[in-house]
N, C-alpha and C positions, 0 to 999 in steps of 0.2 A: 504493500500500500504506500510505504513513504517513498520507495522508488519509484513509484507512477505518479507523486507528487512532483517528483524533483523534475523525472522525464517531462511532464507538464509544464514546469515551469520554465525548463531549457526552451523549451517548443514557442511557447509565450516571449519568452526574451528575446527570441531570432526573430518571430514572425515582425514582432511590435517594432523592433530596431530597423528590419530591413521595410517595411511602412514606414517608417518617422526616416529614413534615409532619401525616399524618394525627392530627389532635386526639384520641386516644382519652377521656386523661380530662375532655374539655370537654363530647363527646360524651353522655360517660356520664353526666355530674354535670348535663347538660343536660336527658337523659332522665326525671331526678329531681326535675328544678325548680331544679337548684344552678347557680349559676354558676362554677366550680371558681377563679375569678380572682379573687372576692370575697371567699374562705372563707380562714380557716386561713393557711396560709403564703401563697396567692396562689400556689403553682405549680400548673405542669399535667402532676404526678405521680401515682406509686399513692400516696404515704406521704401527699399530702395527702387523695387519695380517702378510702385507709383513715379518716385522722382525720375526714373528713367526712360517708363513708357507709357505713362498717364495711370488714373483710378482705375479706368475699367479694370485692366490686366493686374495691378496692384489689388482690385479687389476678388480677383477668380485665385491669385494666388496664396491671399488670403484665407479664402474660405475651403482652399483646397486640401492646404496646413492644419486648421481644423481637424476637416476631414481625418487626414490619418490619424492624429491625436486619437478622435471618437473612434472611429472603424476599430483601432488595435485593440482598445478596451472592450469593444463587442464581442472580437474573435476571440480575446482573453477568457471572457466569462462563458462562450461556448464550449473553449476547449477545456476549462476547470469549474465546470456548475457547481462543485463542491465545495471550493475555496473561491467563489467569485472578490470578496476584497481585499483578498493577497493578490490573488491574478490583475485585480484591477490596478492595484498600486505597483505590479509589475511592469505592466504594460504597457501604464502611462508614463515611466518614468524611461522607459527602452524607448518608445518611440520620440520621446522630446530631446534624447541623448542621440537616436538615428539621424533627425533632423540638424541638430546641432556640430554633429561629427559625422556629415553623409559619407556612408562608404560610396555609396554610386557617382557623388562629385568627388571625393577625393580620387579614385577608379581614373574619372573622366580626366580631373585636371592635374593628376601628379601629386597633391600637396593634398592635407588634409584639408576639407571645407567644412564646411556647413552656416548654418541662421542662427538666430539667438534662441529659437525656440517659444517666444511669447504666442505666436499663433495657434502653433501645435497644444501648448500647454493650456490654451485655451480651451481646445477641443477636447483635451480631456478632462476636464475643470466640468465641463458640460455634461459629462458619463457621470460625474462624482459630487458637483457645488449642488444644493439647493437653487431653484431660480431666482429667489429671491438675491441670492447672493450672486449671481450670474448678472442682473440686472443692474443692481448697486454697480458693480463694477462696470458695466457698458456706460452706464450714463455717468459714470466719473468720471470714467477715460475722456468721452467725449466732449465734456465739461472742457478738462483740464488742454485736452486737444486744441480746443475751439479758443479757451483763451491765450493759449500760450503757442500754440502750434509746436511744441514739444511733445512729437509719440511717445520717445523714450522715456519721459516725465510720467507721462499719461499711462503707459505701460507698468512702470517700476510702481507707481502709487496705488493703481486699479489694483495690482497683484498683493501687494503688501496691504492692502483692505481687508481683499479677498481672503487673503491663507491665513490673516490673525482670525477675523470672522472662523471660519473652519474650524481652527484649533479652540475657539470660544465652543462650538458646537459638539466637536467632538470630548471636554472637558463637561458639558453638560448632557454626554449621551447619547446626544442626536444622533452622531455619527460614529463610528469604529476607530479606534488604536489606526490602523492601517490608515487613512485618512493626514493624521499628524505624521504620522513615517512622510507618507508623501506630500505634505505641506513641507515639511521640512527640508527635504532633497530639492524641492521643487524652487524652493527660493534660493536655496545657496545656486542650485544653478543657474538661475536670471540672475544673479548680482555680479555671478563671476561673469555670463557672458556678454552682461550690458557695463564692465567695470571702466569701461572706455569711455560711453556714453556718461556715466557718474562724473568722472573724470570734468569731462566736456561740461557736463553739465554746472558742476562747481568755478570752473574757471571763465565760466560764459561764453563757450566755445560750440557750444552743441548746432546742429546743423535743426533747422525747425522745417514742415511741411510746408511745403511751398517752394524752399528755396532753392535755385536753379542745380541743374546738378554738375558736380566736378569732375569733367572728363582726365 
């Protein structure tokens, strides 16, 4: 029985990784002639898409990073109906680490790549948050978006609402042990891989929506 957990959970960590690896915006910006590594910030997110190829395709690549986030957590709890919120806190954390360290862009371009993982994390925030706490954070982001045109702001803030909320709920029961495991991983990895953006941020340096992009 603990072998066909563990087998389980192997199966869960590949599948989730190699979903959270899929390159969307390298894809996309590829599709275009871009190289999304070369442009702009040099990430492989929608905010640099947006700045590189407009909303539209900033927003399909958005919504696509989601995507895999949710999907791995679905495949997770079919493949372990017995332990769905270990498998979920597995899943969602392999596929935001897929996305952040894509085997298939580093494959493509030599060098490790990947995103910062806020979209992905988002989508699996969605398998896991309350709506209520789903919403809260949408319309803070936006908020903070709308007055400051800092995503990265609007990002770092939303999330850090969102996972103390969590761990508020999971200390009152609402939610599983497993829950705070994955609050916890989830933010040390948006701080490490926005520490640049932080950076920027403090120094006044941060690049805001809108602003042209740096070829």
């Amino acid at each position: 029985m603990l072998d066909n957990y563990y087998v389980g959970m192997a199966i869960v960590v590949i599948v989730s990784y190699l979903l959270g690896s899929i390159p969307t915006a390298y894809l996309v910006a590829r599709w275009k002639n871009i190289n999304i590594f070369d442009i702009g910030s040099g990430n492989m997110g929608a905010t640099n898409v947006v700045r590189s190829m407009g909303t539209k395709w900033g927003a399909f690549v958005m919504f696509f990073d989601m995507f895999k986030g949710a999907v791995a957590i679905a495949i997770a709890r079919l493949i372990m109906p017995e332990s769905t919120a270990a498998a979920t806190t597995v899943a969602a954390i392999a596929s935001i680490v897929g996305h952040n360290w894509s085997l298939f862009a580093s494959v493509i371009t030599g060098t490790i790549k990947g995103g910062k993982g806020a979209a992905t994390a988002f989508g699996t925030l969605i398998m896991i948050a309350p709506i209520q706490v789903l919403l809260a954070m949408m319309i803070l982001g936006m908020i903070i978006v709308a007055r400051t045109r800092y995503v990265s702001l609007a990002v770092l803030i939303a999330f850090a609402v969102g996972l103390i909320w969590l761990n508020v709920l999971v200390a009152q029961k609402f939610l599983t042990i497993e829950v705070f495991h994955y609050s916890i991983i989830l933010g040390g990895l948006l701080v490490y891989r926005f520490r640049e953006n932080i950076q920027r941020l403090l120094a006044g340096k941060e690049r805001r929506l809108g602003d042209r992009v740096q070829t």
